[in-house]
C-alpha positions as CSV (number, residue, x, y, z in Angstrom):
1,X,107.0,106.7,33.4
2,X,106.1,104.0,31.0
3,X,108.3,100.9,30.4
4,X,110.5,100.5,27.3
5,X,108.8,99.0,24.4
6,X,110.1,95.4,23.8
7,X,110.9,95.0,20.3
8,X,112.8,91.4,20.7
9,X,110.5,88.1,21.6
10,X,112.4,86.1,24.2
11,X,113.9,83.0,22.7
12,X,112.0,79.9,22.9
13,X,114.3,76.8,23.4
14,X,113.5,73.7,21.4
15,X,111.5,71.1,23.2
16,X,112.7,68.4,25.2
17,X,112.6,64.8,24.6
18,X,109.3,63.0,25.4
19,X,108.3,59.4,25.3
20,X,105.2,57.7,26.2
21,X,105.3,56.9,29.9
22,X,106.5,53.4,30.5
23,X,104.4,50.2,32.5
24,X,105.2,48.1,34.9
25,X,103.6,44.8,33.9
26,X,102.3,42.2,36.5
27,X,99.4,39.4,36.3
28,X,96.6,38.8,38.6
29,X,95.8,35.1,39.8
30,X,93.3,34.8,37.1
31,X,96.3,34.8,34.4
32,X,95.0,38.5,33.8
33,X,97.6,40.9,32.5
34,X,98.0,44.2,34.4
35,X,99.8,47.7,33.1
36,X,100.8,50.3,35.6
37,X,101.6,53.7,34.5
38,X,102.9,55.7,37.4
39,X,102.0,59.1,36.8
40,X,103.4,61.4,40.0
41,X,100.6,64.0,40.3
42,X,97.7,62.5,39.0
43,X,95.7,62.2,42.1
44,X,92.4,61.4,39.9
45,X,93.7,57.9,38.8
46,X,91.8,55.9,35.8
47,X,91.2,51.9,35.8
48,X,90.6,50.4,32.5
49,X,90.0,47.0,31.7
50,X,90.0,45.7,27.9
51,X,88.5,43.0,27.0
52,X,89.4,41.6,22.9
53,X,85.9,41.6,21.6
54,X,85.7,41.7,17.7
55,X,82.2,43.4,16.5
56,X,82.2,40.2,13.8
57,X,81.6,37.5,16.4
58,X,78.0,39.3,17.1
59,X,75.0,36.6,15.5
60,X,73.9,38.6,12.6
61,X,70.3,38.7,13.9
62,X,72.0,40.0,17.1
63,X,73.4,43.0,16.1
64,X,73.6,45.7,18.6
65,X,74.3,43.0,21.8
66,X,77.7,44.2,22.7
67,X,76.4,47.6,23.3
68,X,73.3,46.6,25.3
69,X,75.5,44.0,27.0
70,X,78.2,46.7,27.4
71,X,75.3,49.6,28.6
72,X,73.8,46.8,31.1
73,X,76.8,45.9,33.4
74,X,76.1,48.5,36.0
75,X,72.3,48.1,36.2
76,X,72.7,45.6,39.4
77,X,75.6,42.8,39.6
78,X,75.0,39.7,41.6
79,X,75.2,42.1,45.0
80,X,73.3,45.1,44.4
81,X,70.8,46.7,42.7
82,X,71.4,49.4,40.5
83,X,70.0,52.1,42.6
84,X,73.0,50.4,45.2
85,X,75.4,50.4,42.7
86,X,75.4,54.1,41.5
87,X,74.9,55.2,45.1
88,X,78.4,53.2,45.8
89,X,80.0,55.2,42.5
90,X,78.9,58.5,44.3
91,X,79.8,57.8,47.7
92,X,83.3,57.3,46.8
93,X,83.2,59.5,43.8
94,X,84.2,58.0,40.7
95,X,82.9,58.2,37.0
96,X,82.0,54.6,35.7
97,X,82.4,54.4,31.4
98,X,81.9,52.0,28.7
99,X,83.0,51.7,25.6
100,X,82.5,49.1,22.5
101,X,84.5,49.6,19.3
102,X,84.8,47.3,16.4
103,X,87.4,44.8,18.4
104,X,87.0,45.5,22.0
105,X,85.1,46.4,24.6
106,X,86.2,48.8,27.1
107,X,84.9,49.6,31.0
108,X,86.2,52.0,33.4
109,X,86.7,53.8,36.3
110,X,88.2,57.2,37.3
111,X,88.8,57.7,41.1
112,X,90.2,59.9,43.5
113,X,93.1,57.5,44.5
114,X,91.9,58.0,48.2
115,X,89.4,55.3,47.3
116,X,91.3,53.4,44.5
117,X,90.4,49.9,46.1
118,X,86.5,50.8,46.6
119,X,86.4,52.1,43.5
120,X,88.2,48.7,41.8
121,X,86.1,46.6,43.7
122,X,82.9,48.1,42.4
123,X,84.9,47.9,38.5
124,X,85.1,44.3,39.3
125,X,81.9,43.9,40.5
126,X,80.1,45.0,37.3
127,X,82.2,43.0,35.3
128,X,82.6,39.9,36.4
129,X,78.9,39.9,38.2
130,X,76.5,41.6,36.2
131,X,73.1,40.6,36.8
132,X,71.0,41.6,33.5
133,X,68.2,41.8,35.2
134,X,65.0,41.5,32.3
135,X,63.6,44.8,33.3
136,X,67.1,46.8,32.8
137,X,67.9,44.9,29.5
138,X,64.5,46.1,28.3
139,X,65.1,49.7,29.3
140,X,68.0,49.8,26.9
141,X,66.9,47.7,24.0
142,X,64.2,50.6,24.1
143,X,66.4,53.6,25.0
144,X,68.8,52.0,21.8
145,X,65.6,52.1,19.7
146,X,65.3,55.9,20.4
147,X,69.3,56.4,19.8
148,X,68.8,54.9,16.7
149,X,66.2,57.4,15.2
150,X,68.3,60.2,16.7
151,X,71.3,59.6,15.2
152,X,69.8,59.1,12.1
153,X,68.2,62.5,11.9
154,X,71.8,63.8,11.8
155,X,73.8,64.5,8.1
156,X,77.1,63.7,9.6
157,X,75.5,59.8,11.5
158,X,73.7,59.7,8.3
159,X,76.7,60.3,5.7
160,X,79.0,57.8,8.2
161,X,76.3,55.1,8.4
162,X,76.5,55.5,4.0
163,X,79.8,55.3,3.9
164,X,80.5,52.4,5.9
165,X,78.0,50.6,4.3
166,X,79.7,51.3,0.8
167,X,83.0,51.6,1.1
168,X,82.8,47.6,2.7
169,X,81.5,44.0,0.8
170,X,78.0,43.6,2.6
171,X,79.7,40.8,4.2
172,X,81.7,42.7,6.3
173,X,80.7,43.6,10.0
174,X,81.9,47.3,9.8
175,X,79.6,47.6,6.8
176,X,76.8,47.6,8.9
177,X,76.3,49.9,12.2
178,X,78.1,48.7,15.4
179,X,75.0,49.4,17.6
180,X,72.7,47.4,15.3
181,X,69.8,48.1,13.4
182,X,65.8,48.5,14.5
183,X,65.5,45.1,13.9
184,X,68.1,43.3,15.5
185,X,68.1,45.6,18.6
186,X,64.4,44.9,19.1
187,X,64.7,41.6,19.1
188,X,67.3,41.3,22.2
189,X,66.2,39.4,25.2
190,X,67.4,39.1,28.9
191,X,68.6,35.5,27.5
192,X,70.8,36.7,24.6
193,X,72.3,39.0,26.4
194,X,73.5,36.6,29.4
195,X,74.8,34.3,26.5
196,X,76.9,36.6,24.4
197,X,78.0,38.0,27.6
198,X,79.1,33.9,28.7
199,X,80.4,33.4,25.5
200,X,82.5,36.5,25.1
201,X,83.9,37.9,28.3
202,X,86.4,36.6,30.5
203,X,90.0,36.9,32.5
204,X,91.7,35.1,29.4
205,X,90.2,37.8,26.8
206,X,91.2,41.2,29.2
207,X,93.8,43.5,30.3
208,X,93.6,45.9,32.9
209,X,95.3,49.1,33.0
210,X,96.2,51.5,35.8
211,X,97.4,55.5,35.3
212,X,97.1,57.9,37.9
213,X,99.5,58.7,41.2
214,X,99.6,55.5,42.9
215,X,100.5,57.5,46.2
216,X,102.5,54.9,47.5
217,X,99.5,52.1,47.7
218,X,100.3,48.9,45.8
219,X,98.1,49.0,42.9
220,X,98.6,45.3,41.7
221,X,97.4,44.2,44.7
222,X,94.4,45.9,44.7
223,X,93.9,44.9,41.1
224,X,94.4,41.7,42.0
225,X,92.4,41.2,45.1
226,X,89.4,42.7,42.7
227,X,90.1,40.5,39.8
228,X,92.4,37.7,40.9
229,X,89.4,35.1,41.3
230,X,87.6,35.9,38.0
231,X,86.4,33.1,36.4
232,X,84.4,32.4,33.2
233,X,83.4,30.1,30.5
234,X,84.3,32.1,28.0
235,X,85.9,31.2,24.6
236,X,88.9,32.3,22.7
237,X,88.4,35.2,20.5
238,X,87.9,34.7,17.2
239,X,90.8,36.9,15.2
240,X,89.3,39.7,13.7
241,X,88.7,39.0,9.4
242,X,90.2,41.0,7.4
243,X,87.9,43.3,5.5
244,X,86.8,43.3,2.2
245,X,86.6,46.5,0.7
246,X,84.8,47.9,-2.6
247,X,86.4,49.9,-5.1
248,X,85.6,52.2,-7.7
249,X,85.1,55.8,-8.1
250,X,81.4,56.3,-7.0
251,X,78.6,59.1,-5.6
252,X,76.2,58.1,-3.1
253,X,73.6,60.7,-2.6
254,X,71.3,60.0,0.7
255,X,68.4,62.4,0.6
256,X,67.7,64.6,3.5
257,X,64.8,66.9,2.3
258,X,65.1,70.6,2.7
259,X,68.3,70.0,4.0
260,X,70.0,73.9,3.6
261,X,73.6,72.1,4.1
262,X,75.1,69.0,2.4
263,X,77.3,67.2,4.6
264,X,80.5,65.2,2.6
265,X,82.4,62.9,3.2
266,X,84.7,61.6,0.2
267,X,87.2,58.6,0.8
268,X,88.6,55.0,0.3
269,X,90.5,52.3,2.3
270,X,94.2,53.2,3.8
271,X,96.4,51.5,6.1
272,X,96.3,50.2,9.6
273,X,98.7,50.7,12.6
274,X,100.8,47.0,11.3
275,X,101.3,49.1,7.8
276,X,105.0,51.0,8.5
277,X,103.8,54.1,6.6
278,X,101.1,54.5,9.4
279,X,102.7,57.7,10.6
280,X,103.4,59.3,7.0
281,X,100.0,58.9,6.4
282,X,99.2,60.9,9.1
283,X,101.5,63.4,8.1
284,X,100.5,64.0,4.7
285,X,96.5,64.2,5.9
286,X,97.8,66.9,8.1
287,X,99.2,68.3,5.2
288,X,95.6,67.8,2.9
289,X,93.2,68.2,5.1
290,X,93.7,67.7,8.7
291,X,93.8,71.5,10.1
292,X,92.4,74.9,8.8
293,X,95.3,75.7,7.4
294,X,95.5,72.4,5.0
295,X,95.4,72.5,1.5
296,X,91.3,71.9,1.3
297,X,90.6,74.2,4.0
298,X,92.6,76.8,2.4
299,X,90.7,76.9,-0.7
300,X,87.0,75.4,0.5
301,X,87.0,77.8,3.5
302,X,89.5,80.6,2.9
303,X,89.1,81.6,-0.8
304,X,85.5,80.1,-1.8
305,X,83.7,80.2,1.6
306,X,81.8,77.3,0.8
307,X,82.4,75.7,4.4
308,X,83.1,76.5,8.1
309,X,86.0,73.7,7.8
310,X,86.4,70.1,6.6
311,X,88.6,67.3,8.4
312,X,90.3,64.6,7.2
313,X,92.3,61.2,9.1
314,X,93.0,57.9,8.5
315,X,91.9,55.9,11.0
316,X,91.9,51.9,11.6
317,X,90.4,49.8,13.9
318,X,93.1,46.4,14.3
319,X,92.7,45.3,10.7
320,X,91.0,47.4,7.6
321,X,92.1,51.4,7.5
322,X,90.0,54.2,6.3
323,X,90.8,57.4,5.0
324,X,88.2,59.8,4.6
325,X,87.8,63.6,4.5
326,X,84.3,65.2,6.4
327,X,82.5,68.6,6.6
328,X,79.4,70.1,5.8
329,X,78.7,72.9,2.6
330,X,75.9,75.3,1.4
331,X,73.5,73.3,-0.7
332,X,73.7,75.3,-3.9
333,X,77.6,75.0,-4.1
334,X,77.8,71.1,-3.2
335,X,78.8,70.1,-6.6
336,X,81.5,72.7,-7.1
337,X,82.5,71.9,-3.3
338,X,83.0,68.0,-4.1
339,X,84.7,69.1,-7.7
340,X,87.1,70.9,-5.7
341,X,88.0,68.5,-3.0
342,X,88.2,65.4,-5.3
343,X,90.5,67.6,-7.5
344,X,92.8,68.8,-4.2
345,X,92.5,65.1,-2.6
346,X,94.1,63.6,-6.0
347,X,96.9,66.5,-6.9
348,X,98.2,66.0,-3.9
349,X,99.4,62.3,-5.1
350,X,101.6,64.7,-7.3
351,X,103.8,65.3,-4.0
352,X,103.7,67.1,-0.7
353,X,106.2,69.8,-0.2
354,X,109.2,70.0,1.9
355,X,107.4,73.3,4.4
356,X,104.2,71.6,4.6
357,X,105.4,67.9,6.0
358,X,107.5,69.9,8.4
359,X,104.8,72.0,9.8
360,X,102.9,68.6,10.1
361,X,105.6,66.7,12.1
362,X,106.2,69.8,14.4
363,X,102.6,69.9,15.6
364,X,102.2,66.2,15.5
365,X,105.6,66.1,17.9
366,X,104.8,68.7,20.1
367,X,101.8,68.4,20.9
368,X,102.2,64.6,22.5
369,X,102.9,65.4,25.6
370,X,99.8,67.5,26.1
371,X,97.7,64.7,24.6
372,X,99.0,62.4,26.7
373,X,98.8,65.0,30.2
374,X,96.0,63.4,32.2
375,X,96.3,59.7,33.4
376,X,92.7,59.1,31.2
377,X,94.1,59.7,27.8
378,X,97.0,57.4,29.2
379,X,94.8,54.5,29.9
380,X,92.5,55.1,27.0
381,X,95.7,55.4,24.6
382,X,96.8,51.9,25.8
383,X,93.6,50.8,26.1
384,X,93.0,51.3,22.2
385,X,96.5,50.3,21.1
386,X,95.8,46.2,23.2
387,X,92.5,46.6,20.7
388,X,94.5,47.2,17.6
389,X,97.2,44.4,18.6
390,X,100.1,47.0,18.9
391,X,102.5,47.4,21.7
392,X,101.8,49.4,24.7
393,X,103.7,52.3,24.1
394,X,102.6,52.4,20.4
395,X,102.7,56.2,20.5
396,X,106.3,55.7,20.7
397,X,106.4,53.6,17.7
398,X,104.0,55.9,15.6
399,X,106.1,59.8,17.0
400,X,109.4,57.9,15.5
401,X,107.7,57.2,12.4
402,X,106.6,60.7,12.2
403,X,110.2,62.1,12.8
404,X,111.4,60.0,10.2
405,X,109.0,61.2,7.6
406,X,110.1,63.3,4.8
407,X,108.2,64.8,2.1
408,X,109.0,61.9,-0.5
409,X,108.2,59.2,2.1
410,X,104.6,61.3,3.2
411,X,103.9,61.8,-0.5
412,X,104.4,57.8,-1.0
413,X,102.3,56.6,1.9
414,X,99.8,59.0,0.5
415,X,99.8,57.5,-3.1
416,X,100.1,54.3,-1.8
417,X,96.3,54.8,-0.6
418,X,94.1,57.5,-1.7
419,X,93.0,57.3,-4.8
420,X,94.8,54.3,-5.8
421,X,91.3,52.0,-5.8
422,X,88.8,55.1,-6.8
423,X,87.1,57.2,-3.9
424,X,83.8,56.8,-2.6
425,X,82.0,60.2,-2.2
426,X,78.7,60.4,0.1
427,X,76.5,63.2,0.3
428,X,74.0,63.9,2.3
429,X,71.8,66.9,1.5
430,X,68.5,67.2,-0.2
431,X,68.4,65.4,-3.5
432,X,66.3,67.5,-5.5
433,X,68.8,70.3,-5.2
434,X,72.0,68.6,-5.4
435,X,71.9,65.5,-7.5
436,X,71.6,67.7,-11.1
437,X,75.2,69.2,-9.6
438,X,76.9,66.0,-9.6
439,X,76.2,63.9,-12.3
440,X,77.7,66.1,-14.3
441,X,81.1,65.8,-12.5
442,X,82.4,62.6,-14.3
443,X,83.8,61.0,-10.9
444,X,81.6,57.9,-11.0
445,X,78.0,56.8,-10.7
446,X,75.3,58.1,-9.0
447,X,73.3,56.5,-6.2
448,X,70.8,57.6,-4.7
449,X,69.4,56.6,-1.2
450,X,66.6,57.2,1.0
């Protein structure tokens, strides 16, 4: 006998109240401040130590040093070779990372907790005794060089790299790419990189963060017997410049030949996390452009088919905010495509409506607590918000900004931004085929670039 159909969904109950989990904030000898998230369950715990390293301070003809300096602290310390050191990662088995973004540089280490203080010690060890041994700094000056060709054979690297370098004065570090050029990176010595690394990194300069199940072991302690007699020459970090951005509405076409796809991406400057309308702006790019059912995506995708999906964010490093929107379209409807988006992009200054900023703020809310589920995006979270020069718990900060958002609010942080100084709109495609289509679109100038 079959079961009775069930006509009536079972009620769902509104979520409960979720903050970001809270530290408890100690020191190490060294002066070093350190963040412990307790986080019952997490028996894979991450370390993460952030060190305030602005992109700008890089000598010019250096560019690229951070990241070779960054890539080189595990390829043998003072102690041990690299073979030694990546054997000693295995043996207790944890996953070393680096990280360099435009105002910080971040290392770490994930962990069963079993062998948390191994596991520290080795962190510690690459850090604060990295040997830069001449024959490991040349291996990734040479591995960069390849990187560099890679990523530059890709429309979406390609259309970034434009865009960076357009949307900021020439001046600007962020105008230029943060793992250097062929010719800076090619020039990097042994030498260089031991200075930049004296100059820059040190106790005074870091944070160290902890987020996992401590399982009952006293993690500032461990932290501390690691870290507690760093020492260093380093200086005090220069505060990151604000940027100086260009305006105007303009079209920077860089040619791809026989490119079959034209990959866009179309914005201008926007806020940063010290700008209170932070989280309306992310509300209304929700609303514009930041799922597939936003206003672009609805008619780029949905009605025209001229995509598989376009994104857009604001996004800022500690000073300086960008928003931009990205995806790829056919070649032969590239102009139409960019016609449309600019067109959606700037009627949306007109105002955002009541359903679609409260659809944004529900799946902005709710899904926090599974963004936020593994002790990594914890520490990486935190780790990013001591780079931007925002509290720890941040999150908190931005999910109350959110709630408070209403469609008038969303629509004005919105207008307060995008299109207010012009947009900047780089395509990448082949030029023969696309450049006819967009001159003709009266939205600026048009550039083109090999």
């Amino acid at each position: 006998m079959s079961s009775p159909a069930v006509t009536t969904p079972p009620a769902v109950a509104p979520p409960r109240p979720w903050k970001f989990p809270t530290a408890v904030s100690t020191q190490t000898r060294a002066g070093t401040p350190v963040h412990v998230f307790e986080r019952p369950g997490q028996y894979v715990a991450t370390v993460r130590v952030t060190v305030e390293l602005p992109l700008a301070v890089e000598p010019r003809e250096l560019e690229g040093v951070a990241m070779i300096m960054s890539r080189t602290l595990d390829e043998g310390t003072e102690l041990r070779s690299a073979n030694e050191f990546a054997a000693a990662l295995e043996r207790h088995g944890a996953a070393y990372g680096v990280d360099v973004t435009a105002d910080a540089l971040h290392v770490e280490i994930s962990v069963p907790v079993s062998h948390l203080s191994e596991a520290v010690a080795l962190l510690a060890e690459a850090i604060t005794k990295p040997a830069f041994n001449a024959g490991d700094v040349g291996r990734h000056v040479t591995i960069r060089l390849g990187e560099i060709g890679q990523e530059r054979a890709g429309a979406a690297y390609r259309a970034r790299e434009a865009f960076a370098a357009n949307i900021f004065d020439p001046s600007v570090r962020r105008s230029r790419p943060s793992g250097g050029t062929p010719d800076t990176v090619r020039g990097l010595t042994p030498e260089a990189v031991r200075e930049f690394y004296r100059r820059n990194i040190g106790p005074a300069r870091a944070q160290i963060l902890f987020a996992g199940d401590s399982g009952g072991q006293d993690v500032a302690a461990i932290i501390d017997e690691a870290f507690g007699s760093w020492t260093s020459q380093a200086e005090a970090a220069t505060p990151t410049p604000e940027p100086i951005f260009l305006s105007g509405n303009r079209i920077v076409v860089v040619n791809r030949p026989g490119s079959v796809q034209s990959q866009l991406m179309i914005g201008c400057p926007g806020p940063d996390r010290r700008d209170e309308v932070w989280g309306a702006a992310a509300v209304a790019s929700h609303v514009v452009g930041g799922t597939i059912s936003s206003r672009v995506d609805r008619v780029l995708r949905e009605e025209k088919g001229y995509t598989y999906g376009t994104r857009s964010s604001f996004a800022a490093p500690r000073k300086g905010g960008l928003f931009s929107l990205g995806g790829s379209v056919r070649t032969e409807v590239t102009g139409a495509s960019v016609d449309d988006a600019v067109r959606i992009l700037l009627e949306a200054r007109d105002g955002l409506t009541d359903r679609e900023v409260a659809e944004a703020k529900d799946n902005l809310i709710r899904t926090a607590p599974l963004r936020y589920e593994q002790a990594d995006s914890i520490a990486q979270q935190v780790g990013s918000n001591i780079a931007a020069g925002v509290p720890l718990d941040f999150a908190d900060t931005y999910l109350a900004q959110i709630a408070d958002t209403t469609a008038e609010s969303a629509t004005e942080a919105y207008r307060k931004y995008v299109g207010t100084s012009g947009l900047l709109i780089v395509v990448v495609g082949d030029e023969p085929a696309i450049t006819g289509q967009l001159t003709g679109l009266a939205l600026g100038d048009v550039t083109v670039v090999e």
